[in-house]
VMD Tcl script that draws the C-alpha trace (Angstrom):
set ca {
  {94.23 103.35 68.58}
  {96.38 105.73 70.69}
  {93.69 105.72 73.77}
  {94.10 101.71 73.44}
  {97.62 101.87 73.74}
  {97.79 104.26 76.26}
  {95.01 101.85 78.55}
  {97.19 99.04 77.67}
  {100.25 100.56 79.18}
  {98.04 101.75 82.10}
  {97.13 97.94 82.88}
  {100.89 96.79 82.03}
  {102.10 99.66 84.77}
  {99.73 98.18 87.82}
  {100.14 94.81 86.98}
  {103.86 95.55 87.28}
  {103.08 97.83 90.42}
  {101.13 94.67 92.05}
  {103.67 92.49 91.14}
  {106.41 94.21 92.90}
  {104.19 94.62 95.85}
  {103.54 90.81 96.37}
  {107.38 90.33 95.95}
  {108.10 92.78 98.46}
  {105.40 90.89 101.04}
  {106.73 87.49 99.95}
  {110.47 88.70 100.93}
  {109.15 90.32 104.09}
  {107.90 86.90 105.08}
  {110.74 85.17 103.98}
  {112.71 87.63 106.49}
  {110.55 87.27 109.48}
  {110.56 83.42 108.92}
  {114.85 83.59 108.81}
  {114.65 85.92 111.40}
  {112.12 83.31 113.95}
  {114.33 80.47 112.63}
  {117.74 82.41 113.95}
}
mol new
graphics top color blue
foreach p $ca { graphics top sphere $p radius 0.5 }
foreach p [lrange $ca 0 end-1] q [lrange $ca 1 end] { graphics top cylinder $p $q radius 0.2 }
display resetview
């Protein structure tokens, strides 16, 4: 029960991890496309 809370958080932690990283590409992109546009 413990271990399977302790995975779960695991998974919860990279999936949060991954989803900051594709915000942080998505903004980059957003940037350079502002930045081409200016």
């Amino acid at each position: 029960m413990y271990f399977d809370a302790w995975r779960l958080t695991v998974a919860g932690r990279q999936k949060i991890m991954s989803l900051f990283s594709r915000q942080r590409v998505i903004s980059y992109i957003i940037a350079v496309i502002v930045y081409c546009g200016f």
